[in-house]
C-alpha positions in Angstrom: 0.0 0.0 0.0 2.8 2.1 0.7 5.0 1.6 -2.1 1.6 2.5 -4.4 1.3 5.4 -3.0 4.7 6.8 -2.9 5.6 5.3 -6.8 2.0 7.1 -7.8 1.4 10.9 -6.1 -1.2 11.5 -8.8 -3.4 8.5 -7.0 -7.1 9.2 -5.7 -7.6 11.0 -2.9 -10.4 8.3 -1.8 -7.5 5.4 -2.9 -4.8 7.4 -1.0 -6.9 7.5 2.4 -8.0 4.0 1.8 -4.3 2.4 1.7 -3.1 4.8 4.6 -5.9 3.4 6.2 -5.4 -0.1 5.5 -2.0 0.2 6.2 -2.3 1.8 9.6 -4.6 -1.0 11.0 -1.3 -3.4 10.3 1.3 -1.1 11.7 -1.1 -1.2 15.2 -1.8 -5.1 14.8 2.9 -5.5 14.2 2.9 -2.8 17.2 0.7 -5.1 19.4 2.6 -8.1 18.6 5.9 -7.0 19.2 4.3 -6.1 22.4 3.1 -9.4 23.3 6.5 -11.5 22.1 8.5 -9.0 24.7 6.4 -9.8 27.5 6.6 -13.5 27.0 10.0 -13.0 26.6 10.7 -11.2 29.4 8.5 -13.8 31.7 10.4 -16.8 29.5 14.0 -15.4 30.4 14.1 -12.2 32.5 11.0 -12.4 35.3 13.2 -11.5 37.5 12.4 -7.7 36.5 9.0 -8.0 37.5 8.2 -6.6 40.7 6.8 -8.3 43.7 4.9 -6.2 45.9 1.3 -6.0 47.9 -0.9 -5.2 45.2 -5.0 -4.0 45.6 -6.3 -6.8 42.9 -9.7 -5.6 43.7 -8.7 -1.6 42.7 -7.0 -3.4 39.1 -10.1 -5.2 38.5 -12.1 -2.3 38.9 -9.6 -0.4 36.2 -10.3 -3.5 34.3 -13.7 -3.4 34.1 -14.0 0.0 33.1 -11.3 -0.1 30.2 -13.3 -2.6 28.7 -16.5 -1.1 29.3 -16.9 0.3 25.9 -16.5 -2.4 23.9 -19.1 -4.6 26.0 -21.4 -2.0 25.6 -20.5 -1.9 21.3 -21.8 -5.5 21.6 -24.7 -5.7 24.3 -22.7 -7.9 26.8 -22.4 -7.3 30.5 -19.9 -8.2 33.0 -21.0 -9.4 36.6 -18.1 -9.3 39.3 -18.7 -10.9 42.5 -16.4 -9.4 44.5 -15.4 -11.4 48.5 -17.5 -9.7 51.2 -16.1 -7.0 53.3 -12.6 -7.0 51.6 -10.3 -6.0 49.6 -7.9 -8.9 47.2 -4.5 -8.3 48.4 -1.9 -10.1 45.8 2.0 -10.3 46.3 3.0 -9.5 42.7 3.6 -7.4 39.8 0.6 -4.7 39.0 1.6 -5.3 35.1 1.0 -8.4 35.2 -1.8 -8.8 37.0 -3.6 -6.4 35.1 -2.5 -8.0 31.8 -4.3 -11.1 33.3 -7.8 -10.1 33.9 -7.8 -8.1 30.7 -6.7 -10.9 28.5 -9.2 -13.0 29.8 -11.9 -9.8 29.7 -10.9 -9.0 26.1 -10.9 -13.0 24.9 -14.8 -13.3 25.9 -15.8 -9.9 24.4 -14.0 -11.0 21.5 -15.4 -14.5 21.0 -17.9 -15.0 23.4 -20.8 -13.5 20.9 -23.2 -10.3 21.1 -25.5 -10.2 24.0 -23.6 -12.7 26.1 -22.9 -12.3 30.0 -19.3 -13.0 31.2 -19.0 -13.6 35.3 -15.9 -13.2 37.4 -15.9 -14.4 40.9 -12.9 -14.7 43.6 -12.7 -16.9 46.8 -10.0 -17.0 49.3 -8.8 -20.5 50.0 -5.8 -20.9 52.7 -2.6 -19.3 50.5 -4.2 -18.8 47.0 -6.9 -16.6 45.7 -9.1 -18.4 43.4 -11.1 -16.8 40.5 -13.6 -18.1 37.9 -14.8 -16.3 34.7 -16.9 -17.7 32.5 -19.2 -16.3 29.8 -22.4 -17.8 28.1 -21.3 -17.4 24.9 -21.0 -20.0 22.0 -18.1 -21.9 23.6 -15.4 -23.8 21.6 -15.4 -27.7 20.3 -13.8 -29.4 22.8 -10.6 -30.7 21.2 -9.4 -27.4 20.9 -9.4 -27.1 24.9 -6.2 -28.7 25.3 -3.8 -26.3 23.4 -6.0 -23.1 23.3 -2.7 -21.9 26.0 -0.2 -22.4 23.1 1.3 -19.3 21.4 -0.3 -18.3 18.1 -3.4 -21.0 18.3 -6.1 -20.0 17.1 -9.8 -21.8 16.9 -10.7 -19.4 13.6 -7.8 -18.0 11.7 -9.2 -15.6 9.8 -11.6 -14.5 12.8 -8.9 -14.2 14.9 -6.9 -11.9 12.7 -9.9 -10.2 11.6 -10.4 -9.5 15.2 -6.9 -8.3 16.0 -5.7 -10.7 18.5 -2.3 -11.5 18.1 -2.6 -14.8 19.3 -0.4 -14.4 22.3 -2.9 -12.9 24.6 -4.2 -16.5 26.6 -0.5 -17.5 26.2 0.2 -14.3 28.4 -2.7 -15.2 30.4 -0.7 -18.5 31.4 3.1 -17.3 31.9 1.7 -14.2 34.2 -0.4 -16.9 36.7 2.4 -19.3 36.8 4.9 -15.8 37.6 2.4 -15.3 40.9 2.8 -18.9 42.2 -0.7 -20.3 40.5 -2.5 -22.6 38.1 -5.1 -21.7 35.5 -7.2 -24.2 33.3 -10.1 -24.1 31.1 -13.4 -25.7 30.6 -16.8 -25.8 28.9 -19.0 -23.6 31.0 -21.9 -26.6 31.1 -24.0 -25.8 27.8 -23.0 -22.8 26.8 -19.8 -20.4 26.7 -16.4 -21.1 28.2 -14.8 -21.0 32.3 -11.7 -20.4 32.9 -10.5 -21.4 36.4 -7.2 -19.9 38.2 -5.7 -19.3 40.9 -2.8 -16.6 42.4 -1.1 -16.2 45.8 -2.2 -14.0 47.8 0.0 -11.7 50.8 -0.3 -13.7 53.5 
């Protein structure tokens, strides 16, 4: 697109915008990537320049929440947060990370969960570990992809997913960063409909 433009000034106006356009919306999508393979490096080779330190989960949730909020309103969804009774999360770990966590997980359901769907985030203290559930309604996966939808660049849909903008890192991300504070995260089919994904992080005791 580029190269058209530059070896043709005289082009259309309406082409002209069009290619700029088009070729913008790649530039972002190489950004994001880039993005994504340096974290996972980092976390594969160099976590030792994450920080560990008493972190408000509840307050990064919250951020969470409300960066996304736009986008589940573009497609009718809602978000439900059952939050623990009379306290705050408290997690010993990185706020980068743990942000990257819940909105990885946020943004995969509003991607692929499906218009007017409900995704549900819960959290329960158990002895050392905080454990959380979200799970969405949505039109779930076949269930032999379960098994590597953790891998780098997997996707269920290609051409969705690209169409989409995921970089296919994001659930990969999702993985490294739990592992980084101490827990476990798996995934399921949410009974009939939609997908769960169950983890767990250590908390500051």
């Amino acid at each position: 697109y580029m190269d058209t433009i530059l070896e043709n000034p005289d082009i259309a106006e309406e082409m002209r915008t069009q290619f700029i356009t088009r070729s913008r919306v790649q530039a972002q999508r190489l950004t994001s990537l880039l993005q994504d393979l340096s974290l996972l490096n980092r976390l594969d080779y160099a976590s030792d320049i994450f920080k560990k330190e008493p972190v408000n989960l509840s307050k990064i949730i919250t951020e969470v929440i409300e960066a996304t909020s736009c986008s589940l309103q573009q497609k009718g969804m809602e978000l439900h947060f059952e939050p623990p009774e009379g306290k705050n999360i408290f997690i010993l770990g990185d706020p980068s990370l743990l942000y990257s966590i819940f909105h990885n997980l946020i943004d995969n359901a509003i991607k692929y969960a499906g218009e007017g769907t409900c995704i549900s985030l819960s959290a329960v203290e158990t002895g050392d570990y905080w454990k959380f559930t979200l799970s969405d309604n949505g039109i779930g996966l076949p269930e032999e992809h379960l098994p590597r939808i953790f891998e780098r660049f997997y996707r269920v849909d290609k051409g969705r997913s690209r169409q989409l903008g995921g970089t296919g890192l994001g659930l990969a991300i999702v993985k490294h960063a739990v592992q980084y504070h101490k827990g476990d995260i798996s995934i399921s089919l949410n009974g009939d409909r939609g997908l769960r994904f169950d983890f767990s992080l250590h908390n500051c005791h």
